[in-house]
Each structure stands twice: as C-alpha cells, then as structure tokens.
N, C-alpha and C positions, 0 to 999 in steps of 0.2 A: 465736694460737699457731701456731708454724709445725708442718705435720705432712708426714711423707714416707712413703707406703705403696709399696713393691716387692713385684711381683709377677713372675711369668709362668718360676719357672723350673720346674726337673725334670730326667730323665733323656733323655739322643738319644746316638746314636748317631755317631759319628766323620763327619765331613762334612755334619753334621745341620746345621739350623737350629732358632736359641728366638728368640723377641722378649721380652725382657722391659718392664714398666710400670711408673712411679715418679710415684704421683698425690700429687699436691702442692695443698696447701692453708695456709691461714694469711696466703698473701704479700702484707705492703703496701706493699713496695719498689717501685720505678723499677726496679732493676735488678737480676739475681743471675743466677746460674749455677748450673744443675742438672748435678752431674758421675755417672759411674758406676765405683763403685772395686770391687775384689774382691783376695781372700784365700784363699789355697789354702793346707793344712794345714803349720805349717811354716815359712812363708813370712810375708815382711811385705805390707801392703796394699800396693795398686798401682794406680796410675788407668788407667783403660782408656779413660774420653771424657766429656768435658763439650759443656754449650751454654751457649751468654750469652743471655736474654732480649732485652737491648737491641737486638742485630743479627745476631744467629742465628749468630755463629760456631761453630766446632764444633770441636772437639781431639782429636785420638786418638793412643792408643800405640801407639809402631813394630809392637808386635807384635798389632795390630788390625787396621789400616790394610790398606783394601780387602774386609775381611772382616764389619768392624762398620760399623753404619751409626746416627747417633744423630737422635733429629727430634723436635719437639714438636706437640703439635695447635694448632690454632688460637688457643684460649685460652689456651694457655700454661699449662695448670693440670696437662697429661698429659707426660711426657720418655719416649721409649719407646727403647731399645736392640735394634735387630734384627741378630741373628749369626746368618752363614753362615758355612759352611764348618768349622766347629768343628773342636777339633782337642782332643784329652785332656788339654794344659795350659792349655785353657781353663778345667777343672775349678776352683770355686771359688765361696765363698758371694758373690756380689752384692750390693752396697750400693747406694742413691743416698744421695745426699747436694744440700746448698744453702750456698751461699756468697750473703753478701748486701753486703759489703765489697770495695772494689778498690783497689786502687794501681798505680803504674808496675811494682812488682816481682811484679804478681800471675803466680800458676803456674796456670793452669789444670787440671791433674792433680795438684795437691800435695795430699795428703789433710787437710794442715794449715791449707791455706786456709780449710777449708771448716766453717761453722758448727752446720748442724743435720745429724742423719743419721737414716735412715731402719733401720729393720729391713732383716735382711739375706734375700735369697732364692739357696736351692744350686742350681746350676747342673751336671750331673754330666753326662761326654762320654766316653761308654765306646766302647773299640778295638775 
C-alpha cells in the first residue's frame, strides 16, 4: 500500500526558510513521480514541484523558481522541498503527492495526474 507522510511545516517569518518532508513508502514501481502541491484558502491547488525517480528531473512553478528547491535522498524513499526566501503567498497547506503512470501528455504539476496523496502540512509566512 502506497503511503505518503508530509511533514516539516509551521510558522516563519517573510524571507524565512522551511524544508519540508514527504516520506514515501508502499512503492513497487520502476517509475513515479513525487510532486508537492498546495492550496491557500480560497484558492484552487496548484503545483509548486515534482521529481521523476527514473532520472531525477525536477519541475517547478514559475512562481518557485529559484526560490524552491526539491531533491530526494538516496533511497528514493524521502522527497524533501526546501524553501527560501518565502514570501506570504507562499502561505498554504502542503501536500505531496505520487503519480505512478506516464504518458507522452503527462503534466508534471497537474494535480490530476497524480494517484495517491498524502496528508496535507500548513505552511504559514507572516509579513
């Protein structure tokens, strides 16, 4: 059974840094993709970054990019999301998520792609 545990958020501070943790277990695929989505009140989810297992690509949203950084351990069992520079529309509960299907038309951020999800963790970035 596939399980996805998210950890690692809380409250910082504007310009802060969190890393957050998305321990993954269950997997007997060849290949999948660990993405990290979030949702601020209001608002529809939105992917912020995945990784592919097979060859460690990595994806991020425009409005990431430079700021987030995403990487897995060794074993491929840990996906960790480390953010600088935060910024208060950062604010949002955090999900990970796992896609374990691909195709030509796959989205790396489409929250649709993606099969199992894990509990979500808030993420709060006060001014």
């Amino acid at each position: 059974e596939v399980q996805l545990q998210a950890s690692g958020g809380g409250l910082v501070q504007t310009g802060g840094s969190m890393r957050l943790s998305c321990a993954a277990s269950g997997f007997t695929f060849d290949d999948y993709a660990i993405g990290w989505f979030r949702q601020a009140p209001g608002k529809e989810r939105e992917g912020v970054s995945s990784i592919r297992r097979s060859d460690g690509s990595t994806y991020y949203a425009d409005s990431v990019k430079g700021r987030f950084t995403i990487s897995s351990d060794n074993a491929k069992t840990t996906v960790y999301l480390q953010m600088n520079s935060l910024k208060p529309e950062d604010t949002a509960v955090y999900y990970c998520a796992a896609d374990i299907s691909f195709d030509s038309t796959w989205l790396a951020l489409n929250s649709y792609e993606y099969d199992y999800w894990g509990q979500g963790t808030q993420v709060t970035v006060s001014s």
